[in-house]
DSSP file (Angstrom, degrees, kcal/mol; ACC not computed):
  #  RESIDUE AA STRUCTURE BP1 BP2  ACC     N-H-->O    O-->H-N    N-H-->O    O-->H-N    TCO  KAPPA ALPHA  PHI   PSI    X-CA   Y-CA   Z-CA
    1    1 A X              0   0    0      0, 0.0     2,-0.3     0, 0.0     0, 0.0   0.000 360.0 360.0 360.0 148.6    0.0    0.0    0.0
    2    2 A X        -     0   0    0      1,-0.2     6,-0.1     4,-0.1     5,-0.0  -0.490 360.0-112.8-108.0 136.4    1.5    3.3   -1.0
    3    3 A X    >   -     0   0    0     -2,-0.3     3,-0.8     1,-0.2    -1,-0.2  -0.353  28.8-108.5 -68.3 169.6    1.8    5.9    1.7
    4    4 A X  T 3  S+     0   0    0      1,-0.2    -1,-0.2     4,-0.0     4,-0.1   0.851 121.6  59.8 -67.0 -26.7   -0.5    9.2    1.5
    5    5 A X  T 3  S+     0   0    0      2,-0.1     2,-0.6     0, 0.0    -1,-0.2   0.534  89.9  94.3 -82.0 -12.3    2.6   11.2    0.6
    6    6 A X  S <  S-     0   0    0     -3,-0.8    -4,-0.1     3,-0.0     2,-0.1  -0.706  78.4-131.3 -96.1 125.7    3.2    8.8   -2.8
    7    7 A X        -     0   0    0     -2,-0.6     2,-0.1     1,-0.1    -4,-0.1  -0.502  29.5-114.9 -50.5 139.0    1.8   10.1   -5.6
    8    8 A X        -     0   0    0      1,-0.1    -1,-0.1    -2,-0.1    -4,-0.0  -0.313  37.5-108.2 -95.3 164.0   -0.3    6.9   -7.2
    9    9 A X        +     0   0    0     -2,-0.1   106,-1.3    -3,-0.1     2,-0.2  -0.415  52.0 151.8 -83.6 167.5    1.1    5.8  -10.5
   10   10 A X  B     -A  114   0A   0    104,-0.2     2,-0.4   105,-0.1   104,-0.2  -0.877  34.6-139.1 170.6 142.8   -0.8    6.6  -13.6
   11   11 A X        -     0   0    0    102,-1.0    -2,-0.0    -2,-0.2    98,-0.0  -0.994  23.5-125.4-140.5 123.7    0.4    7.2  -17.1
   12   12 A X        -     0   0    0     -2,-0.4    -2,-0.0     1,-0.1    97,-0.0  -0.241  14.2-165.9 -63.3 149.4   -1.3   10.1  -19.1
   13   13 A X        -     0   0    0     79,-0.0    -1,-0.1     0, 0.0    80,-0.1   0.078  42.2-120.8-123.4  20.1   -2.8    8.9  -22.6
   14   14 A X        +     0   0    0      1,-0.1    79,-0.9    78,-0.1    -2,-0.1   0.945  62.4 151.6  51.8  48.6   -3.1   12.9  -23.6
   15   15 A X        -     0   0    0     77,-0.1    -1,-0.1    67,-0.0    77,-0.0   0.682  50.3-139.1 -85.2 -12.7   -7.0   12.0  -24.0
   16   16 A X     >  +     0   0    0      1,-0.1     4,-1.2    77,-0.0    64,-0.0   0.869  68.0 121.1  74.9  37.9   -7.5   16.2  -23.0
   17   17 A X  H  > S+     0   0    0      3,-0.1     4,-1.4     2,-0.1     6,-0.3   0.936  74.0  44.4 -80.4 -49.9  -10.6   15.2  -20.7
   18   18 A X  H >>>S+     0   0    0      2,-0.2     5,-1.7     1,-0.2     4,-1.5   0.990 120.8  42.2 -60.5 -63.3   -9.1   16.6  -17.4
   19   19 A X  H 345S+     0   0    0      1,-0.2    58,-1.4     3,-0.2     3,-0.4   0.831 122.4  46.9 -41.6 -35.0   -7.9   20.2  -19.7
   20   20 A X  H 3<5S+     0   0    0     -4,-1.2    -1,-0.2     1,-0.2    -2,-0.2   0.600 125.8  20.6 -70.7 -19.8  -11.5   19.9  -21.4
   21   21 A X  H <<5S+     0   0    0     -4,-1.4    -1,-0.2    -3,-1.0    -2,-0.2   0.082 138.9  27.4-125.8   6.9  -13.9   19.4  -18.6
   22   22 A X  T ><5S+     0   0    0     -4,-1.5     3,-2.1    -3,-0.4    -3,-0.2   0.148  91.5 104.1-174.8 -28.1  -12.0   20.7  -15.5
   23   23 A X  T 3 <S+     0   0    0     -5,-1.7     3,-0.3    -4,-0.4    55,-0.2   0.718  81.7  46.9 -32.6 -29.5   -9.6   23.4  -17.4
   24   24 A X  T 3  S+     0   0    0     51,-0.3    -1,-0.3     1,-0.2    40,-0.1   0.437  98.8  72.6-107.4   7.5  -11.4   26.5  -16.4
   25   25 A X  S <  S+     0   0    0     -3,-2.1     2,-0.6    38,-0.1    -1,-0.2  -0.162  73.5 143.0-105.5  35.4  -11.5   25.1  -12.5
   26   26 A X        -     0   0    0     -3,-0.3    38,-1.3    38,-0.3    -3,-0.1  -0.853  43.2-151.5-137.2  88.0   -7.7   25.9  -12.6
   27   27 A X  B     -B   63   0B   0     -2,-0.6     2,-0.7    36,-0.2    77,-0.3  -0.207  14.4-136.8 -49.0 142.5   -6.1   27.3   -9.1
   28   28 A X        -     0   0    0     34,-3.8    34,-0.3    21,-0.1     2,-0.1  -0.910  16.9-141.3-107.0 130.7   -3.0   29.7   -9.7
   29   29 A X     >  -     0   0    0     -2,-0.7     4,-1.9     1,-0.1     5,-0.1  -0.545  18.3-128.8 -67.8 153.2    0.1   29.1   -7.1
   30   30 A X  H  > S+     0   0    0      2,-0.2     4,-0.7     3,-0.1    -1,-0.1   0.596 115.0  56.2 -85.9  -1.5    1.8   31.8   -6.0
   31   31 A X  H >> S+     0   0    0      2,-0.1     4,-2.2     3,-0.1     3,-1.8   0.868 108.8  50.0 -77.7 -75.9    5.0   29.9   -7.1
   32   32 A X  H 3> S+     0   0    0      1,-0.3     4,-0.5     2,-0.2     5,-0.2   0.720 111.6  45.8 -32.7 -52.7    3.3   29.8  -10.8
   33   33 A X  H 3X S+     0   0    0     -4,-1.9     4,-1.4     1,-0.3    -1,-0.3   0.860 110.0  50.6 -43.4 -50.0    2.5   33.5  -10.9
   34   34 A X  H <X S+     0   0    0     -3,-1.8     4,-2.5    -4,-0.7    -1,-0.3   0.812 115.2  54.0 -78.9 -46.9    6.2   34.3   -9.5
   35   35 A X  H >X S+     0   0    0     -4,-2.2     3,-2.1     2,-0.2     4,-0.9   0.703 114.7  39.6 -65.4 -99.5    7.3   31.5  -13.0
   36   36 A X  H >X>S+     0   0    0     -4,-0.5     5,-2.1     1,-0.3     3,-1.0   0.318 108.7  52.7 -37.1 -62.4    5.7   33.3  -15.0
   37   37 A X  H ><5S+     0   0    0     -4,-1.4     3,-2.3     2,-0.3    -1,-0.3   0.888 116.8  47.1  28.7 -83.0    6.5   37.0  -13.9
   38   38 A X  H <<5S+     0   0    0     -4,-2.5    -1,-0.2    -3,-2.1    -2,-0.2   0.744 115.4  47.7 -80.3 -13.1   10.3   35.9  -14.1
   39   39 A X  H <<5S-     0   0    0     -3,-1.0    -1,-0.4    -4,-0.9    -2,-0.3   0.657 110.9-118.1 -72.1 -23.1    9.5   34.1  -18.0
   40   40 A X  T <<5 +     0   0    0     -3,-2.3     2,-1.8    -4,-0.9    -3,-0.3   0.765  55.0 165.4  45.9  35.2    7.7   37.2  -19.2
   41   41 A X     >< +     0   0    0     -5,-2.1     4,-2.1     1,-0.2     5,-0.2  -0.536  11.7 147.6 -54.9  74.7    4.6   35.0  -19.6
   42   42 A X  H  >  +     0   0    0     -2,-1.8     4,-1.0     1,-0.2    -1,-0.2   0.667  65.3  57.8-108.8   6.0    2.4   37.7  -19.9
   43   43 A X  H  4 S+     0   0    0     -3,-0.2     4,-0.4     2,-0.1    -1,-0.2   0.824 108.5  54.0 -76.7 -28.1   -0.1   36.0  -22.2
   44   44 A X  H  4 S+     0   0    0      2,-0.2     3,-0.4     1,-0.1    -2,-0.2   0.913 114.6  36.9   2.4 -88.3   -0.2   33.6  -19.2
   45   45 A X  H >< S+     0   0    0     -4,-2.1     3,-0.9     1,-0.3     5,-0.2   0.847  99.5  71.4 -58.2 -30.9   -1.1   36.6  -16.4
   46   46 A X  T 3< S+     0   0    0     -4,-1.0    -1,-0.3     1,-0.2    -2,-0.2   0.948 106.5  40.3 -77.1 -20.7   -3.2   38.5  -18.5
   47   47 A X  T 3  S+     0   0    0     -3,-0.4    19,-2.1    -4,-0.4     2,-0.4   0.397  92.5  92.7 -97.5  12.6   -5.9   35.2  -18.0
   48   48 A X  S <  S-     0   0    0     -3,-0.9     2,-0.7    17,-0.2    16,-0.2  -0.956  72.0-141.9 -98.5 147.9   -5.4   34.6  -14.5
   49   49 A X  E     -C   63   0B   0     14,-1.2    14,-1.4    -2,-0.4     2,-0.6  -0.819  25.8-168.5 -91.5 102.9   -7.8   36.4  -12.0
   50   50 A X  E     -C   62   0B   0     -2,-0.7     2,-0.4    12,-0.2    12,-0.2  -0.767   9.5-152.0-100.5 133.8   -5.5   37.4   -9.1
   51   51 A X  E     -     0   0B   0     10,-4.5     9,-2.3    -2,-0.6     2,-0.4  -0.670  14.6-179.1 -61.8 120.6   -7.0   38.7   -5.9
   52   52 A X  E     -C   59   0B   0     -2,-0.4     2,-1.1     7,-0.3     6,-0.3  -0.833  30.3-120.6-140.1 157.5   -4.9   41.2   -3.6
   53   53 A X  E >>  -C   57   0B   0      4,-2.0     4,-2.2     5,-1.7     3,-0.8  -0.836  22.4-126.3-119.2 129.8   -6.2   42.4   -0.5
   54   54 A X  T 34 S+     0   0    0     -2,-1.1    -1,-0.2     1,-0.3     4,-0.0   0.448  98.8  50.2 -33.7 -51.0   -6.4   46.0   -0.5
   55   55 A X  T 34 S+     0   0    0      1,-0.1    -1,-0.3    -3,-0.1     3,-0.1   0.967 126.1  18.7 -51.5 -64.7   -4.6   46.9    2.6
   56   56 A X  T <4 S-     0   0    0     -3,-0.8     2,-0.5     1,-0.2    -2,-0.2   0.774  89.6-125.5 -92.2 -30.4   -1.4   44.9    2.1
   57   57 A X  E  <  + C   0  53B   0     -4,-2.2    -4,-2.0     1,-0.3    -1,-0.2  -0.684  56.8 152.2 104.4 -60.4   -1.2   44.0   -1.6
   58   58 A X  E     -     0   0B   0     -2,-0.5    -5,-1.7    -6,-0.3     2,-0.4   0.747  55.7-112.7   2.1 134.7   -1.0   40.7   -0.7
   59   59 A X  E     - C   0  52B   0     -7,-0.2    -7,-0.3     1,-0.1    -1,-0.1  -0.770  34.3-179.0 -84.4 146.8   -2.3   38.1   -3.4
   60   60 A X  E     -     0   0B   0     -9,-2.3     2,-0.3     1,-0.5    -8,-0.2   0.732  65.1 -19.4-105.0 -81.0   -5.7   36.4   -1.6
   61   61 A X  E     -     0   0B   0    -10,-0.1   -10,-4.5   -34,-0.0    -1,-0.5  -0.885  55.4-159.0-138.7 163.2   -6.4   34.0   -4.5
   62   62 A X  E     - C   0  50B   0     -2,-0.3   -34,-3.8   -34,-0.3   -12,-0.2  -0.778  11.3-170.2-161.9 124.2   -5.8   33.7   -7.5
   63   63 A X  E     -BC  27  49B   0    -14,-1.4   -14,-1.2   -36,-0.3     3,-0.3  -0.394  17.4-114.0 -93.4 164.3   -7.7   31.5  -10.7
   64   64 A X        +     0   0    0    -38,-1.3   -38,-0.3   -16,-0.2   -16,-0.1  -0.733  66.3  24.5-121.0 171.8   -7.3   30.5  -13.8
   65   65 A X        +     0   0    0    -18,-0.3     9,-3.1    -2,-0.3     2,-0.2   0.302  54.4 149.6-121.9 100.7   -8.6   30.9  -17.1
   66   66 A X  B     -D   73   0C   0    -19,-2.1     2,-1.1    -3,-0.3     7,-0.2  -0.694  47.3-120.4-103.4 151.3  -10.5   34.4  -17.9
   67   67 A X     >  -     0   0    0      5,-3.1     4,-2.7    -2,-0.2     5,-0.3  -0.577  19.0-137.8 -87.9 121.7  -10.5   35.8  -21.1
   68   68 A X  T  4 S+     0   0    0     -2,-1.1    -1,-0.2     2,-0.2   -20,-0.1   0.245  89.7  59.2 -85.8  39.8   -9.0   39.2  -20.9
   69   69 A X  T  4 S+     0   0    0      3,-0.1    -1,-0.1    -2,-0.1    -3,-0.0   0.542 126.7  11.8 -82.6 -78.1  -11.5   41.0  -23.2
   70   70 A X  T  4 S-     0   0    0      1,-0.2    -2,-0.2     2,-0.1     3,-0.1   0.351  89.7-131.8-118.8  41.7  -14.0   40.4  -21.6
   71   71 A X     <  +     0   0    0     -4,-2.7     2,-0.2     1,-0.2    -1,-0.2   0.420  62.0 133.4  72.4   7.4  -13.1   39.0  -18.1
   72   72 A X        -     0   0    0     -5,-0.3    -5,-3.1    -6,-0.1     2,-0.4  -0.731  66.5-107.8 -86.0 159.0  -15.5   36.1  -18.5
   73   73 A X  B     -D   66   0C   0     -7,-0.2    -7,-0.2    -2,-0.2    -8,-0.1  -0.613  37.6-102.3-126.7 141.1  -13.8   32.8  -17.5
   74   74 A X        -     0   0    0     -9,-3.1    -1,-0.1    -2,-0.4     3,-0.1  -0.076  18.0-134.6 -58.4 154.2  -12.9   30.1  -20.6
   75   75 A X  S    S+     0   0    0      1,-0.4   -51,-0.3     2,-0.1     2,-0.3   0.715  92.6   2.4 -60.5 -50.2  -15.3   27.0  -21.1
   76   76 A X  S    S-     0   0    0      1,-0.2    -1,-0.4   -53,-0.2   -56,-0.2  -0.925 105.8 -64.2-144.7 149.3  -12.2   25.0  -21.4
   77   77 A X        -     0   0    0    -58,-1.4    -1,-0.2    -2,-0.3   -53,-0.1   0.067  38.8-148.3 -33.9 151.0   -8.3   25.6  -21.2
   78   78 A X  S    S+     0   0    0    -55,-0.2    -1,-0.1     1,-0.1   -54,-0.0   0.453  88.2  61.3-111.7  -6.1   -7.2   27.7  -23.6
   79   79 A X  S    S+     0   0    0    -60,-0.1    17,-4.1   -56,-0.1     2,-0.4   0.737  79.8  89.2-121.8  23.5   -4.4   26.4  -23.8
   80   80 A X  B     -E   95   0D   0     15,-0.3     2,-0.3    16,-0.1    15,-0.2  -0.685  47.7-168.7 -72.3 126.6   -5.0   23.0  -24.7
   81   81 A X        -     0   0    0     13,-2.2     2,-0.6    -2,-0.4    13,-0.3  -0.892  22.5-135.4-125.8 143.4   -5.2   21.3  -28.6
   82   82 A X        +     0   0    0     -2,-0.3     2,-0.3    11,-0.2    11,-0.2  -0.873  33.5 178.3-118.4 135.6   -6.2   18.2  -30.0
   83   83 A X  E     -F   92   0E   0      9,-1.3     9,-1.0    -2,-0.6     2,-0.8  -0.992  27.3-123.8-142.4 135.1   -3.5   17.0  -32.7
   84   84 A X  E     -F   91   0E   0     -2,-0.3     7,-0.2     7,-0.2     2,-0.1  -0.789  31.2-111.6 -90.8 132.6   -3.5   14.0  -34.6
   85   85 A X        -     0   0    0      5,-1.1     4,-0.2    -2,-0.8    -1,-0.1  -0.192   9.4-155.1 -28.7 109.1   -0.4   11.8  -34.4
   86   86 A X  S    S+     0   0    0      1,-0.2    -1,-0.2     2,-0.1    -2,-0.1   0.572  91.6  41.8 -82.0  -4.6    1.4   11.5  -37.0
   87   87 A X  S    S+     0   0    0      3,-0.1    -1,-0.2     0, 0.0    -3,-0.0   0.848 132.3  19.0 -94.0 -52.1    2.8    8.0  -35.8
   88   88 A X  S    S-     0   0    0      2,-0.1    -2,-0.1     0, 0.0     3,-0.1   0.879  96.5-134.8 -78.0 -50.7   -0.2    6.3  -34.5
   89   89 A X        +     0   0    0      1,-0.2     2,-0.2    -4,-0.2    -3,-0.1   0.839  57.1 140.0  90.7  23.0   -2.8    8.6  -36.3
   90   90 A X        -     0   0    0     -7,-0.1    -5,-1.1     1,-0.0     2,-0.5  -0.558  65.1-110.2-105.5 146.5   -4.6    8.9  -33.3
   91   91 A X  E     +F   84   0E   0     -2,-0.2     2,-0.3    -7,-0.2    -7,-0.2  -0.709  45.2 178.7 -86.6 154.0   -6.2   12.0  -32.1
   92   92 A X  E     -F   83   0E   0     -9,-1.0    -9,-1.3    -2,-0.5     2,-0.2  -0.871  31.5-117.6-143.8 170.8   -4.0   13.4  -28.6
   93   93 A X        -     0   0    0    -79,-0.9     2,-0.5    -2,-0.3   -11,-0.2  -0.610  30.1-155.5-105.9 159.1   -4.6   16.5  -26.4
   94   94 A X        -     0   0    0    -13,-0.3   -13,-2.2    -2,-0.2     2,-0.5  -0.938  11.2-144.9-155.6 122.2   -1.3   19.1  -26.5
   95   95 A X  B >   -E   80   0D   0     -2,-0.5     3,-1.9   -15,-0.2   -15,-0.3  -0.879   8.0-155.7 -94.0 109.5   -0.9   21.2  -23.8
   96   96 A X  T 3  S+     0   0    0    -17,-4.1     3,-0.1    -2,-0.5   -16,-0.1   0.761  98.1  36.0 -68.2  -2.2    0.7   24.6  -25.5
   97   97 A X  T >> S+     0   0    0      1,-0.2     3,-3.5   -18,-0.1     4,-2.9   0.263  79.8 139.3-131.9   7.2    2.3   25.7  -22.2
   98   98 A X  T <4 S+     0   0    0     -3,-1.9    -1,-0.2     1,-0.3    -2,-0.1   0.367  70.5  51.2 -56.0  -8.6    3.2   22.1  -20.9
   99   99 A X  T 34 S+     0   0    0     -4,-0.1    -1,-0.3    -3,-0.1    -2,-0.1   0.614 118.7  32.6 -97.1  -9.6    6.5   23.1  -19.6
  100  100 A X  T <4 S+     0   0    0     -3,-3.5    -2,-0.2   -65,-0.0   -64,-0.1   0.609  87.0 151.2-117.0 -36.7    5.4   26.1  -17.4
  101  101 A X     <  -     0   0    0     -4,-2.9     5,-0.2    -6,-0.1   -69,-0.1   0.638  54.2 -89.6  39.8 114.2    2.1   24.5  -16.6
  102  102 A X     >  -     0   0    0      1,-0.1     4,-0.8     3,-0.1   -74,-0.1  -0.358  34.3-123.1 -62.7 156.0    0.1   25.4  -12.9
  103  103 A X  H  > S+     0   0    0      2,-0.2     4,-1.6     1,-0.2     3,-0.4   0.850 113.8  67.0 -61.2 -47.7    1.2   23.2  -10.4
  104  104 A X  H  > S+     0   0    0    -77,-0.3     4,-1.4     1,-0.2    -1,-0.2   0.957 108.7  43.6 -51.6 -42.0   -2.5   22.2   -9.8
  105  105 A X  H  4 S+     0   0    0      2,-0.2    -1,-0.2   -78,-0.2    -2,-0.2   0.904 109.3  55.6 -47.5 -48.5   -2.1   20.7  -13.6
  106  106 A X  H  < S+     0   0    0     -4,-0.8    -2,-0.1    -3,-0.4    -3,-0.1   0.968 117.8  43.4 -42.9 -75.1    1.8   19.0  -12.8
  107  107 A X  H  < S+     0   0    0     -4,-1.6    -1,-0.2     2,-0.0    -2,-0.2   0.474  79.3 107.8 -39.0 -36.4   -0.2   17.3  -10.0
  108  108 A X     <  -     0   0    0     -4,-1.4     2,-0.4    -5,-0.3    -3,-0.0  -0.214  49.9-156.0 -64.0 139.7   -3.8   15.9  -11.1
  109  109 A X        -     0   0    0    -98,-0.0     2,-0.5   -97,-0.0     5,-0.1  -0.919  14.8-133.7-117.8 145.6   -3.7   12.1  -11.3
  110  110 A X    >   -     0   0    0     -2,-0.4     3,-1.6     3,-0.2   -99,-0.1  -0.902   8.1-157.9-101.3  89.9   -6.5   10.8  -13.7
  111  111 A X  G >  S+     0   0    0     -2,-0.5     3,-0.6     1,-0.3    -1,-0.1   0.427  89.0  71.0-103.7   1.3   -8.0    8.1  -11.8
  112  112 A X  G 3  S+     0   0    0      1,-0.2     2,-0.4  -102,-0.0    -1,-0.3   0.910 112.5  38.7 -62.9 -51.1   -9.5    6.3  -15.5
  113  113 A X  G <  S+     0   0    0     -3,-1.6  -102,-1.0     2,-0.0    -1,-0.2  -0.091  79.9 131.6-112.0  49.5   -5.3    5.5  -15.8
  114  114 A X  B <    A   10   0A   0     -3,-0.6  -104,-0.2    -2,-0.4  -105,-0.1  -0.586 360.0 360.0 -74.4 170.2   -4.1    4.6  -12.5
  115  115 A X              0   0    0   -106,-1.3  -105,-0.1    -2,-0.1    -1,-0.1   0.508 360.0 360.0 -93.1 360.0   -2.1    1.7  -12.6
């Protein structure tokens, strides 16, 4: 039995359910904000809605993914794309930002492909 502290094993198959149905439910870290910030990800920042609390500046929360025209919050990730495989031929999910990615993403276990 796997302690609580082990992640459970699980191998994405890039089926884009979690970015398509759960994508716009998307918590910001205050380490991501702070990645991005030091990347110049500012197509990133301009769609998170950060919270600051008036007095202190201090960030209170901060979410993910509003469109910043018109500050209404995405259906689905925006930055996710379904590309077919040019080996398999298969259709896959592509995450465009998959190496700066929110933590909350890094983290999600799919519990259709645990092992």
């Amino acid at each position: 039995m796997a302690s609580p502290n082990t992640k459970p094993e699980w191998k994405c198959v890039q089926c884009g359910k979690c970015c398509f149905m759960y994508g716009c439910m998307v918590p910001a870290s205050d380490a991501d904000l702070e990645r991005w910030k030091s990347e110049g990800r500012q197509d990133i920042l301009e769609k998170a809605k950060v919270v600051t609390d008036p007095k202190t500046g201090r960030i209170i929360a901060a979410e993910l993914w509003f469109n910043p025209q018109t500050g209404r919050e995405y259906v689905y990730c925006p930055w996710i794309r379904k590309k077919k495989s040019l080996i398999s031929g298969r259709e896959k999910a592509v995450c465009l930002i998959h190496d700066t990615k929110p933590q909350y993403c890094r983290d999600y276990v799919c519990r259709k492909h645990l092992k």
